[in-house]
C-alpha positions as CSV (number, residue, x, y, z in Angstrom):
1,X,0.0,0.0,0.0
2,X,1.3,3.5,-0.3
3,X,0.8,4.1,3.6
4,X,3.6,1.0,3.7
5,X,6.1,2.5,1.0
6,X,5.9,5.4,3.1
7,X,6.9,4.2,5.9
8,X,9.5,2.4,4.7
9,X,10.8,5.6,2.3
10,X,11.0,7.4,5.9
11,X,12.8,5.1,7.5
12,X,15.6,4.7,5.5
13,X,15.0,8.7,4.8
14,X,15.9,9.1,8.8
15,X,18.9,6.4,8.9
16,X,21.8,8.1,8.5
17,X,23.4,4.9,7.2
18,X,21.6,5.8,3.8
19,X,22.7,8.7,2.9
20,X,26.7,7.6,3.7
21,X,26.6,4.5,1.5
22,X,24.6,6.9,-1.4
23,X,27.6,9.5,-1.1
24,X,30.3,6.7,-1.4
25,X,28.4,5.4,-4.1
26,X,28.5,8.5,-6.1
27,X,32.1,9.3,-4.7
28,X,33.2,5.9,-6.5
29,X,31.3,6.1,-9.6
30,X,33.7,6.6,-12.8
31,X,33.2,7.4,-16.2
32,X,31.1,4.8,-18.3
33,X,29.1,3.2,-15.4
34,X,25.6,3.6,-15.3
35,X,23.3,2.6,-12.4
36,X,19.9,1.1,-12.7
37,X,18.9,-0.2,-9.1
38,X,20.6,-0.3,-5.5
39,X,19.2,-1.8,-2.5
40,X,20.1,-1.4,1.0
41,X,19.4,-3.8,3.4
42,X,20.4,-2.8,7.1
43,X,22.1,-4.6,9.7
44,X,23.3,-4.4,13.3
45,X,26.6,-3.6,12.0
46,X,26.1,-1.0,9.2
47,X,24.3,-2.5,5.9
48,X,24.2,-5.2,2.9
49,X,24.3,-2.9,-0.6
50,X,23.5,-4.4,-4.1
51,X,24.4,-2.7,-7.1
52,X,22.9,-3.2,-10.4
53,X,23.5,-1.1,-13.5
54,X,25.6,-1.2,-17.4
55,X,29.4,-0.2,-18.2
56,X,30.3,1.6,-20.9
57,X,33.6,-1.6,-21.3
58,X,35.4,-3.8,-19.3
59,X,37.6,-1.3,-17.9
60,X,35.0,1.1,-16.6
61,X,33.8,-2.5,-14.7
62,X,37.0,-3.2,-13.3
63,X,37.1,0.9,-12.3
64,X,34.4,0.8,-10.8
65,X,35.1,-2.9,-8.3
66,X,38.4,-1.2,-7.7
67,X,36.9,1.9,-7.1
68,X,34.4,0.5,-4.3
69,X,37.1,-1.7,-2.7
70,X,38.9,1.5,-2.5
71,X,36.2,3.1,-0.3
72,X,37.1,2.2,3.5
73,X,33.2,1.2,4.7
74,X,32.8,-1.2,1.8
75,X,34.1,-4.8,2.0
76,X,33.3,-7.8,0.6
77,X,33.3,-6.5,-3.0
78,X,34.0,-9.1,-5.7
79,X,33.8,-8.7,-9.3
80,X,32.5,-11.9,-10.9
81,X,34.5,-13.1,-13.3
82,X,31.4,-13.7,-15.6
83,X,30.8,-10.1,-15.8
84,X,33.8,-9.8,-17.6
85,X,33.0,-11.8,-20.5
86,X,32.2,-9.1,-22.7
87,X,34.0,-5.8,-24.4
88,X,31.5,-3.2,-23.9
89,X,28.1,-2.2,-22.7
90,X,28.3,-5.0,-19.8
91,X,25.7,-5.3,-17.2
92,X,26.4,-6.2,-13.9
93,X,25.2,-6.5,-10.2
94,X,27.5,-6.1,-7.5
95,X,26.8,-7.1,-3.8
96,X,29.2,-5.8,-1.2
97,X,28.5,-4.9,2.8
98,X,28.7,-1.3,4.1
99,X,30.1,-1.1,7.7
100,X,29.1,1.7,10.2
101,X,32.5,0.8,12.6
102,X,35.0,3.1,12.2
């Protein structure tokens, strides 16, 4: 029902978990990747994030993994190797976990 998807839009709206994993997200984005979906799932610890989008080519892909394991509060990012079989315009979903500890 809306009244739900209200609720739930407000309560990740006032979890301040959100918007750190949206700014890192857009911190770690480079050139030729283009996001479709994200979903946050939130945990004791901090939160599960999946990714889903296209890249431009393989590098912009491997950018992109190497970009998030880059970012301090991500771990657990890994690149399947699948997603690698093509040249260009590659789709790919990405799971990694965001951590609140500092």
């Amino acid at each position: 029902t809306l009244a739900e998807r209200v609720r739930i839009l407000n309560e990740y709206a006032a979890a301040p978990v959100t918007p750190a994993i949206i700014t890192a997200l857009i911190g770690a984005m480079p050139k030729g990747i283009a996001l479709t979906s994200f979903s946050i799932s939130r945990t004791s610890a901090g939160a599960s994030v999946s990714i889903n989008g296209s890249a431009a080519s393989r590098d912009a892909l491997l950018s992109l993994a190497t970009a998030l394991k880059d970012v301090h509060a991500f771990s657990g990012v890994a690149l399947p190797v699948s997603q690698l079989a093509s040249d260009k315009d590659i789709p790919f979903s990405l799971s990694f976990f965001f951590s609140t500890a500092p």
